[in-house]
C-alpha positions as CSV (number, residue, x, y, z in Angstrom):
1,X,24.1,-8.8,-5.5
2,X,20.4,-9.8,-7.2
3,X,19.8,-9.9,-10.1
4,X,16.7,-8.2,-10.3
5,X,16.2,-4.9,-8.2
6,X,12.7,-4.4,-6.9
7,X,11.3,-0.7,-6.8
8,X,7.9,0.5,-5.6
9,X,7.0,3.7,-3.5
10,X,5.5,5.0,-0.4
11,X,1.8,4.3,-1.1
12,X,2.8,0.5,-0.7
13,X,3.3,1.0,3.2
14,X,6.3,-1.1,3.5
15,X,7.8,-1.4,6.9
16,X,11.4,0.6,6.8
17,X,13.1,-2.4,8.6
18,X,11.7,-5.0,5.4
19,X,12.7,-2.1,2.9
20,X,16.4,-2.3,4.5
21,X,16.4,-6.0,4.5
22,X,15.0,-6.4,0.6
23,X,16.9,-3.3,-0.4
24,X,13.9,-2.3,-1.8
25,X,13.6,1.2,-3.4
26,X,11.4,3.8,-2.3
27,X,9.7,6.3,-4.6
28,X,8.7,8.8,-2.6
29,X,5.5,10.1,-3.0
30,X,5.0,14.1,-2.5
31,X,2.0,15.7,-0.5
32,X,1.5,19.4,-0.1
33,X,0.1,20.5,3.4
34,X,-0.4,23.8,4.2
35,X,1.2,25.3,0.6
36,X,4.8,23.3,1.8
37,X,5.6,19.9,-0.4
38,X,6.3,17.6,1.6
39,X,8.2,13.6,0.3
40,X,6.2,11.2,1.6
41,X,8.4,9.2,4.7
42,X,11.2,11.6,4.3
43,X,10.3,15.0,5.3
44,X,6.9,14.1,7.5
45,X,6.3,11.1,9.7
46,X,3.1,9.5,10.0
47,X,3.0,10.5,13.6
48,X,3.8,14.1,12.7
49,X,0.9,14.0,9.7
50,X,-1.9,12.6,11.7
51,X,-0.9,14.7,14.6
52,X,-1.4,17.9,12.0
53,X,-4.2,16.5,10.5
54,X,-6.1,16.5,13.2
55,X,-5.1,20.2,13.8
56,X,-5.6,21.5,10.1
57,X,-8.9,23.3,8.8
58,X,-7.4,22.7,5.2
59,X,-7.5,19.3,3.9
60,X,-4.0,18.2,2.4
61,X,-3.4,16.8,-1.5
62,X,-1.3,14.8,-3.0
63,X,1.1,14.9,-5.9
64,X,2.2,11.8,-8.2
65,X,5.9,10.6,-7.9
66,X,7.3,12.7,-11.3
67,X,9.2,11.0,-14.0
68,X,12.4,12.7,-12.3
69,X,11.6,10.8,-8.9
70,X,11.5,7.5,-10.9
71,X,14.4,8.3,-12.9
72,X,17.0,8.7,-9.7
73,X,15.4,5.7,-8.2
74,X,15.8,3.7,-11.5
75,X,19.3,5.3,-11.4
76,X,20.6,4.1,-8.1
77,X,18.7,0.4,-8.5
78,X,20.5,-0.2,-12.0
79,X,23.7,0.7,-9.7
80,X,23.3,-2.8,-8.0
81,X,21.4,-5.2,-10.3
82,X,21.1,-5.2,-14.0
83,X,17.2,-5.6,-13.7
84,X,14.4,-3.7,-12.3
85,X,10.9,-4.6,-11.6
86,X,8.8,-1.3,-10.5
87,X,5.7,-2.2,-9.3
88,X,3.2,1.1,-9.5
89,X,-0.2,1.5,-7.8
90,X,-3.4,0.8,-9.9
91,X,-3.0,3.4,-12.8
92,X,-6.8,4.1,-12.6
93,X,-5.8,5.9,-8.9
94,X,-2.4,7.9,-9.8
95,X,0.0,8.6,-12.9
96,X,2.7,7.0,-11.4
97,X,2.5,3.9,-13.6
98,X,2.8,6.4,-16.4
99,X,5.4,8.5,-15.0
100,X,7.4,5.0,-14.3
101,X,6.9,4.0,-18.2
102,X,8.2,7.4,-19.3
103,X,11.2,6.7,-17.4
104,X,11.7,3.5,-18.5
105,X,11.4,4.1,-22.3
106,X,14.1,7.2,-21.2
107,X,16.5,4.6,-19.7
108,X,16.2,2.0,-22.8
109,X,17.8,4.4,-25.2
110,X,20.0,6.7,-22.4
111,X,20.9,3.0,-20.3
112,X,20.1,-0.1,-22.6
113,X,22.1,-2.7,-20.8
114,X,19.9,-2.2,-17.7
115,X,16.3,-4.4,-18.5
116,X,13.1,-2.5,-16.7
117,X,9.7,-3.4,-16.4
118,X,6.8,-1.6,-14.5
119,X,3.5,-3.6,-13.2
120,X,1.0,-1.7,-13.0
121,X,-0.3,-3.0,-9.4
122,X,-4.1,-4.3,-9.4
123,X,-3.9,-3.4,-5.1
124,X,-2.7,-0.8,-3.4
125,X,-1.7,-0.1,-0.1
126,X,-0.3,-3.2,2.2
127,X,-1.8,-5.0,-0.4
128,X,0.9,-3.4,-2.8
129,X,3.3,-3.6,-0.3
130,X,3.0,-7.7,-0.1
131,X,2.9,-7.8,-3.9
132,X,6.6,-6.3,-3.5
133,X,7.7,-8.2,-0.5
134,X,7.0,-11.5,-2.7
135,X,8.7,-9.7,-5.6
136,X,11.8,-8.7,-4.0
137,X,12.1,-12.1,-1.8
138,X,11.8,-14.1,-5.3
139,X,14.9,-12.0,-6.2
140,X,16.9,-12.6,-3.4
141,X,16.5,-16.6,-4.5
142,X,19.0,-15.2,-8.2
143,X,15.5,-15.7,-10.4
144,X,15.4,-13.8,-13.6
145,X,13.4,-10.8,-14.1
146,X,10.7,-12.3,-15.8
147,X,10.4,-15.0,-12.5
148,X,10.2,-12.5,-10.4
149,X,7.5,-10.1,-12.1
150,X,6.1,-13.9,-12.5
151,X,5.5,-13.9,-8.8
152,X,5.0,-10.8,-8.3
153,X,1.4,-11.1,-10.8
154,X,0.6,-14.3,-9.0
155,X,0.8,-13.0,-5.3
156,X,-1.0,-9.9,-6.9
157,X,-3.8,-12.5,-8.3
158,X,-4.3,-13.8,-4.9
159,X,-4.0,-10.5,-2.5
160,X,-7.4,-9.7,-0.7
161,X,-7.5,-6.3,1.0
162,X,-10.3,-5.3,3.7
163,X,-10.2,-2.2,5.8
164,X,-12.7,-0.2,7.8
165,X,-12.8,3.6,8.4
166,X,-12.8,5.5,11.5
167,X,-14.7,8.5,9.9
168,X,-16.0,9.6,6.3
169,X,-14.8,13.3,7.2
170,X,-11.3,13.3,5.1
171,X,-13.0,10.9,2.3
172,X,-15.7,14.2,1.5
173,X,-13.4,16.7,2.1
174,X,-10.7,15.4,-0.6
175,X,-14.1,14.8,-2.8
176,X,-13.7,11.2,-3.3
177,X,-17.5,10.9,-1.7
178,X,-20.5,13.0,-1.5
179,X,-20.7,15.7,1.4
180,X,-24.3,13.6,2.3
181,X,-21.8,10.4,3.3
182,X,-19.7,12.3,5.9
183,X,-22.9,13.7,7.3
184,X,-25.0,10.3,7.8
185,X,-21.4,9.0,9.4
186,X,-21.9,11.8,11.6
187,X,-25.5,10.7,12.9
188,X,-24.6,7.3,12.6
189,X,-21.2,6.8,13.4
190,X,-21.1,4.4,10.7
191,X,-17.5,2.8,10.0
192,X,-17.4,1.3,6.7
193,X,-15.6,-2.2,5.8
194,X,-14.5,-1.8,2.2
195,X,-12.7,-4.2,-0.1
196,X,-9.9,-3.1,-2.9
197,X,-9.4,-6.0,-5.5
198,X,-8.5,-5.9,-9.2
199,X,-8.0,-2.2,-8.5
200,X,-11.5,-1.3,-7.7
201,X,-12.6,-0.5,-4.2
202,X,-16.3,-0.7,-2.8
203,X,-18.4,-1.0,0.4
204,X,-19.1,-4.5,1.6
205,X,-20.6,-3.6,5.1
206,X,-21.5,-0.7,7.1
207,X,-20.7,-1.3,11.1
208,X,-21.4,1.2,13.1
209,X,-18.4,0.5,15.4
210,X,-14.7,-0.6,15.2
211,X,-15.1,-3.6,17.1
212,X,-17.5,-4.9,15.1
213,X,-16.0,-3.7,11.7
214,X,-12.9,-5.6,13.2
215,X,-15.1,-8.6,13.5
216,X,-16.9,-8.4,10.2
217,X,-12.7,-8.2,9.1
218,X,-12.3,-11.1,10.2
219,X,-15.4,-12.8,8.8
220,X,-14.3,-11.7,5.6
221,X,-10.9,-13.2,6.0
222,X,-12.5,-16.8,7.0
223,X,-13.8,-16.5,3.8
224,X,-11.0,-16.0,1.9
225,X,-8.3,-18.6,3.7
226,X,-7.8,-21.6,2.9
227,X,-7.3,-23.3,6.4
228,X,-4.8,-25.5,5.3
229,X,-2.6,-23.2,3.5
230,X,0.0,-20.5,5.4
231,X,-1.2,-17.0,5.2
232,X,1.3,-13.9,4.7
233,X,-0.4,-11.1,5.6
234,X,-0.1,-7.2,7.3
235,X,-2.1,-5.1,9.5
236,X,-2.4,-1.2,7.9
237,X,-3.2,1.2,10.5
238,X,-3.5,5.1,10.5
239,X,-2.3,6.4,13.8
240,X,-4.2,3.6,15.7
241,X,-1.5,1.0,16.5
242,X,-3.9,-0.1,20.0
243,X,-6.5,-1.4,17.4
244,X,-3.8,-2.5,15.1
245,X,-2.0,-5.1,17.8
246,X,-5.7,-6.0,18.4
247,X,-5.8,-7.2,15.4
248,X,-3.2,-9.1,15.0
249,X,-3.0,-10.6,17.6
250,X,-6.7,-11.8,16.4
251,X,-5.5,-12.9,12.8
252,X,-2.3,-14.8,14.7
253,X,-4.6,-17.0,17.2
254,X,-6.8,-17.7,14.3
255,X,-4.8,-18.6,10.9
256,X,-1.7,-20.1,10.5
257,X,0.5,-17.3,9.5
258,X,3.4,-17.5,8.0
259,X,4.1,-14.3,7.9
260,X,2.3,-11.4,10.1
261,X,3.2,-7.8,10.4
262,X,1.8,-4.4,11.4
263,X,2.6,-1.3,9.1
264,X,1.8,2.3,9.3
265,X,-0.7,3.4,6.5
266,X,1.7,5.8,4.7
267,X,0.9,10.0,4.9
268,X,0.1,9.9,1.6
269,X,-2.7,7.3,1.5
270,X,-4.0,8.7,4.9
271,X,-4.6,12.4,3.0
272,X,-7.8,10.3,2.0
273,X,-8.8,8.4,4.5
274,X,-7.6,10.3,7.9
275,X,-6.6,9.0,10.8
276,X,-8.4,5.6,12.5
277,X,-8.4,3.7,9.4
278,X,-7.7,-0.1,10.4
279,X,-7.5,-3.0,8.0
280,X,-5.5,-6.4,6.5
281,X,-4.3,-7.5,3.1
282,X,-3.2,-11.1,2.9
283,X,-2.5,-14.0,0.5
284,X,-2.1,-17.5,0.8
285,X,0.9,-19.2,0.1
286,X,0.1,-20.9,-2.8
287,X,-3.5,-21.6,-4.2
């Protein structure tokens, strides 16, 4: 038994197999598709959403993990460790880091001999999901909760995040860009590489195909290893594991990786982005 419990959600595209192993747990995150609410990794597969997406004239949305979500997960983690770190994504994309609070000021006065904090994750996605990895593998060494939310905020500092998309069609219909960017990716087939770090995300090249976005990936990684250091690090894909193992097999033959994985970019996150998004987060060991 740990002393510290970790507890993130689905947006944080942890591998079910590290989950199990960590005994991490799982908020999930709800999605409503075709007027049916759906819990993210429980009641849809990826394979099942991207297969429907595809299919679907009517875009899918997403709904925050509530307070009561939190609350049963708080619940069953104070049932094996007497502290819990919940790690949220970037409160500036979601309400889940308030949602989380509210349930932790609940439990202080309902359950006050179980200690909670929530870190309000500057990444999101795999990079999230690393951030928790580190958290929950610092607990399994007996460190207190304040070492582990220690590492948790300096694999968080270090965490660089590149991905490129397949198509700017999902991104316009969800509104999260203008309808004129899915129609120049239309003419152009453009497939943007975009960084998210310190919770803001933005454009940092504009391929017009996924090899070369792959390359310009890896460019950017080059520039953010240090050689000499081991590298922990995950592919992200969206229903396109044939570029994924590409990938990584690119990232293992060219950095010393300590630690290299491929994950499956949750339903949830994909609403957004749509299938044939392909990317990396990563962090050095120590820097």
């Amino acid at each position: 038994m740990n002393n510290v419990a970790v507890v993130t959600d689905t947006t944080a595209c942890i591998p079910q197999e590290k989950v199990a192993h960590y005994d991490i747990e799982i908020v999930p995150v709800q999605l409503i598709f075709e007027d049916k609410t759906y819990r993210d990794g429980i009641d849809i597969s990826a394979a099942e959403f991207y297969a429907r997406l595809r299919e679907s004239s009517r875009p899918p949305t997403t709904s925050s993990s509530s307070p009561e979500l939190y609350f049963e997960a708080f619940q069953k983690a104070g049932q094996r460790a007497k502290s819990i770190l919940c790690i949220t994504e970037p409160s500036n994309f979601s309400a889940m880091y308030n949602s989380a609070t509210v349930v932790k000021e609940k439990m202080a006065k309902t359950s006050p001999d179980v200690n909670i904090e929530v870190l309000d994750c500057t990444t999101a996605a795999a990079g999230q999901g690393l951030v928790a990895l580190a958290a929950a593998e610092a607990a399994t060494t007996g460190k207190s909760l304040k070492e582990v939310k220690e590492t948790a905020e300096q694999v968080m500092g270090r965490v660089n995040l590149f991905a490129t998309l397949d198509t700017l069609h999902y991104l316009a219909k969800s509104g999260r860009v203008p309808q004129a960017a899915a129609l120049v990716n239309s003419i152009l087939q453009i497939k943007p590489v975009f960084t998210l770090n310190h919770a803001s995300a933005h454009t940092v090249a504009l391929p017009r195909t996924i090899k070369s976005a792959m390359k310009r990936i890896l460019k950017l990684m080059e520039q953010n290893v240090v050689p000499e250091e081991a590298l922990h690090a995950t592919v992200m894909h969206a229903d396109a594991i044939d570029n994924a193992i590409v990938l990584r097999n690119r990232i293992a033959s060219q950095f010393n990786c300590a630690e290299l994985f491929i994950t499956e970019f949750t339903p949830v996150m994909g609403v957004h982005t749509g299938p044939g998004l392909l990317g990396v987060a990563f962090y050095n060991e120590s820097s």
